[in-house]
C-alpha positions in Angstrom: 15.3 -5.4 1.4 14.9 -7.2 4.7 13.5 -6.0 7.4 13.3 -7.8 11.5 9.8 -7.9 12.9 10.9 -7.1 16.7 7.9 -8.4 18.3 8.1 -12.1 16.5 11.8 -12.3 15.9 11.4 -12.7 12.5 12.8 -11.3 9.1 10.8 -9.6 6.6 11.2 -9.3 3.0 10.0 -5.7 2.3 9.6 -6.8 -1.6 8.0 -9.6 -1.1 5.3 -8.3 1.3 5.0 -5.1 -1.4 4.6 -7.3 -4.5 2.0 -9.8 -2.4 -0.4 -6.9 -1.1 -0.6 -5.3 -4.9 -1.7 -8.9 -6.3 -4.1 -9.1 -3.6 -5.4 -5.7 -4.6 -5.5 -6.1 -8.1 -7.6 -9.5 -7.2 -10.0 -7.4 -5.0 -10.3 -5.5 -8.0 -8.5 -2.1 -7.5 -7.7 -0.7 -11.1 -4.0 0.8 -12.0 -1.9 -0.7 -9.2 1.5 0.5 -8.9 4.2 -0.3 -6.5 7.0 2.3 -6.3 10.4 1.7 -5.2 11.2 4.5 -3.1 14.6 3.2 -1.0 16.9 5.6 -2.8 14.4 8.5 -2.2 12.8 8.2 0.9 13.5 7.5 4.7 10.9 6.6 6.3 8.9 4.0 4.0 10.1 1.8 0.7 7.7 1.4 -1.2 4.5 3.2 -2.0 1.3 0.8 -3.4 -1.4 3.2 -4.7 -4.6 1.7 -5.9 -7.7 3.0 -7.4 -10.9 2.3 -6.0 -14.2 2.1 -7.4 -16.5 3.5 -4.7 -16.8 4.5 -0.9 -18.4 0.9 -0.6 -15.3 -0.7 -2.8 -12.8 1.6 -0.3 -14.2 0.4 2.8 -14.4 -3.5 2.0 -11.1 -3.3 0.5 -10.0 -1.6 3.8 -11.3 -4.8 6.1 -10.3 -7.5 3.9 -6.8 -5.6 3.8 -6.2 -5.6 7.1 -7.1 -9.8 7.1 -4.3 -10.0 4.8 -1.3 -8.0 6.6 -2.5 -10.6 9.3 -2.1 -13.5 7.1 0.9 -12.2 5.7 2.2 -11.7 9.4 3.1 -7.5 9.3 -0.1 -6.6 11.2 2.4 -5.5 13.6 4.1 -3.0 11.1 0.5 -1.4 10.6 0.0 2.0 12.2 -3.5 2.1 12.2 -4.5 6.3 11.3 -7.9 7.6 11.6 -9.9 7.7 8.1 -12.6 9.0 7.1 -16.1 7.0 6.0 -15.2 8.0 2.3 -13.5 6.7 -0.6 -11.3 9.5 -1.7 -7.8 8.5 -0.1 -7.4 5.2 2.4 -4.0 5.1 3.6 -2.2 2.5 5.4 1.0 2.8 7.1 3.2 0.1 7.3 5.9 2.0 8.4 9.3 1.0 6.9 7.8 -1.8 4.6 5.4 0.8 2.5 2.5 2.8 3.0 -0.7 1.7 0.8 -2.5 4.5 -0.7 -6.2 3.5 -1.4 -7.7 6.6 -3.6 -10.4 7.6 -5.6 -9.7 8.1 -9.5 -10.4 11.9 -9.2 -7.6 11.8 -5.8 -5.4 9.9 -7.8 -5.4 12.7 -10.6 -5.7 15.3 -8.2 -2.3 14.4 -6.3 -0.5 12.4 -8.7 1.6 10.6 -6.2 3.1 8.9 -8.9 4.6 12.2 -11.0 5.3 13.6 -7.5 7.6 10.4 -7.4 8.4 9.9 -10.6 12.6 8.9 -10.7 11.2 5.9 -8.6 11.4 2.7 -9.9 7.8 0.8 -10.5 8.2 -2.5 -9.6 4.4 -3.6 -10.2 2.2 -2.1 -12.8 -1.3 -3.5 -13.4 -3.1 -1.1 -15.3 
């Protein structure tokens, strides 16, 4: 899936950018990174990366150093930056269409089970 980047004039490859920011987070060390294909079930994002984090201090320098890479990757533009809170239960970062990255504690990521929730979506990435 390709998307246009209105403020550079540039195409975007949706995929691409998904698959690139779950290998970065499985190199920062997140644990069970998934990447779900949501196109044929969702309207308003793609994909869905969900990561589990280790601690509030793991959660918040995987936050900065994330944001440094949707800059190098050149879809800072996409992010829509949403208040979080100082913890490290659930991070989330919208990139609108392209995905939105769900940064969450192991006991979040039982709790809400985004990934039974979407569970006829196709995984695309699987680092467990």
């Amino acid at each position: 899936m390709i998307g246009v980047d209105v403020e550079n004039k540039t195409n975007v490859d949706f995929v691409d950018v998904a698959l690139k920011i779950a290998k970065y987070l499985t190199d920062c060390k997140a644990i069970d990174v998934v990447v779900l294909d949501l196109t044929e079930e969702n309207i308003w994002t793609n994909f869905f990366i969900v990561a589990t984090v280790m601690s509030a201090t793991h959660a918040n320098g995987l936050e900065k150093q994330l944001e440094e890479e949707l800059k190098r990757l050149g879809v800072l533009d996409f992010y829509n930056k949403r208040r979080t809170n100082d913890g490290s239960e659930w991070k989330l970062f919208d990139l609108g269409e392209i995905a939105t990255i769900h940064l969450m504690s192991k006991m979040s990521r039982n709790f809400y089970d985004l990934e039974n929730l979407h569970q006829h979506a196709k995984k695309i990435y699987s680092n467990p």
